[in-house]
C-alpha positions in Angstrom: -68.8 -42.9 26.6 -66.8 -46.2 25.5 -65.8 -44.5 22.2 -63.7 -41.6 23.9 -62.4 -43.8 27.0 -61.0 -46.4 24.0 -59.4 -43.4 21.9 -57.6 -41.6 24.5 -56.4 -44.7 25.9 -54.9 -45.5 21.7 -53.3 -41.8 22.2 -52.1 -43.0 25.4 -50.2 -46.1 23.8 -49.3 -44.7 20.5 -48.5 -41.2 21.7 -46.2 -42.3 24.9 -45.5 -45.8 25.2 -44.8 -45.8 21.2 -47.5 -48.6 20.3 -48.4 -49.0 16.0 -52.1 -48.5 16.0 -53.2 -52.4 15.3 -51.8 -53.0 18.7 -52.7 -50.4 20.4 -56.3 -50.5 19.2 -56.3 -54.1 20.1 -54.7 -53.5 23.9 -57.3 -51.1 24.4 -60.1 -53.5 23.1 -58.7 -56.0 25.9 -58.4 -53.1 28.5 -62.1 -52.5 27.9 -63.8 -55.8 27.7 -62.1 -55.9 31.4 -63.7 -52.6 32.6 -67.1 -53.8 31.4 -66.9 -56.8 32.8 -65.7 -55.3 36.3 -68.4 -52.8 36.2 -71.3 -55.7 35.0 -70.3 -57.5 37.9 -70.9 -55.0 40.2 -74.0 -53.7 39.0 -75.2 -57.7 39.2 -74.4 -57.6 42.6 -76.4 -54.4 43.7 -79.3 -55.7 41.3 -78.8 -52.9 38.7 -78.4 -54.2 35.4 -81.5 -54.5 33.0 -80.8 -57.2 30.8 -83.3 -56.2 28.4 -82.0 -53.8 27.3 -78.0 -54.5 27.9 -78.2 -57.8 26.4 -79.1 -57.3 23.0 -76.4 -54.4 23.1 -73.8 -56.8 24.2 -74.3 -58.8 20.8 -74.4 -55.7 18.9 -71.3 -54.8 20.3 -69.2 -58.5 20.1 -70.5 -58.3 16.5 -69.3 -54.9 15.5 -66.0 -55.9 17.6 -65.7 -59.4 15.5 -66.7 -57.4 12.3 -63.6 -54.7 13.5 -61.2 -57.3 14.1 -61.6 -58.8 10.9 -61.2 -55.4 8.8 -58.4 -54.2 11.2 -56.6 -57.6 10.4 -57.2 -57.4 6.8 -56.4 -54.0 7.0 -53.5 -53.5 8.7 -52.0 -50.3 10.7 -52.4 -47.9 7.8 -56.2 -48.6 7.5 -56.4 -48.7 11.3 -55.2 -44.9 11.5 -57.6 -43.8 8.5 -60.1 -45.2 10.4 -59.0 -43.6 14.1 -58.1 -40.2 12.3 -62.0 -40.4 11.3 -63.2 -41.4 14.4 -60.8 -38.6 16.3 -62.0 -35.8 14.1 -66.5 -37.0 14.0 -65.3 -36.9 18.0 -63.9 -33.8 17.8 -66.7 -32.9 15.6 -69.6 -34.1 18.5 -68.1 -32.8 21.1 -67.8 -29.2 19.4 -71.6 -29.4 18.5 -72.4 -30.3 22.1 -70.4 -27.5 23.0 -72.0 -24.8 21.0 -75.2 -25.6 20.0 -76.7 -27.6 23.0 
């Protein structure tokens, strides 16, 4: 669940180490890449990984990152909390359906 591991770790930043939302958004991009690449390398070595299926969702995701970056820069902080604010409450929104109906 990359979306909810990268959006409590903005809260984190913004909430208690007092981060503007471009950076923190961007710190926690970093932070992830490093905890995919840490968990790829482990599932190379015990022979886990299919890359049939992972490798063309790697691309999707270093495109939607590249397109993100490029909208976030443009964008600037304000746009970047629109944005989270969405995301945080279609979370919320999931996780309440999951909750109640499933």
């Amino acid at each position: 669940m990359p979306l909810a591991k990268s959006t409590f770790l903005i809260f984190l930043l913004v909430g208690v180490l007092g981060y503007p939302f471009l950076k923190a958004s961007a710190t926690a991009k970093i932070v992830n890449v490093g905890t995919n690449l840490a968990a790829m390398l482990t599932f190379q070595f015990s022979g886990h990984i299919w890359w049939q299926i992972g490798l063309p969702l790697a691309i999707a995701n270093v495109t939607g990152a590249l397109i993100g970056s490029a909208l976030a820069i443009k964008g600037g902080s304000i746009w970047i909390r629109k944005i989270f604010l969405l995301v945080v409450c279609c979370l919320i929104l999931k996780l309440g359906y999951s909750f109640f109906i499933s």
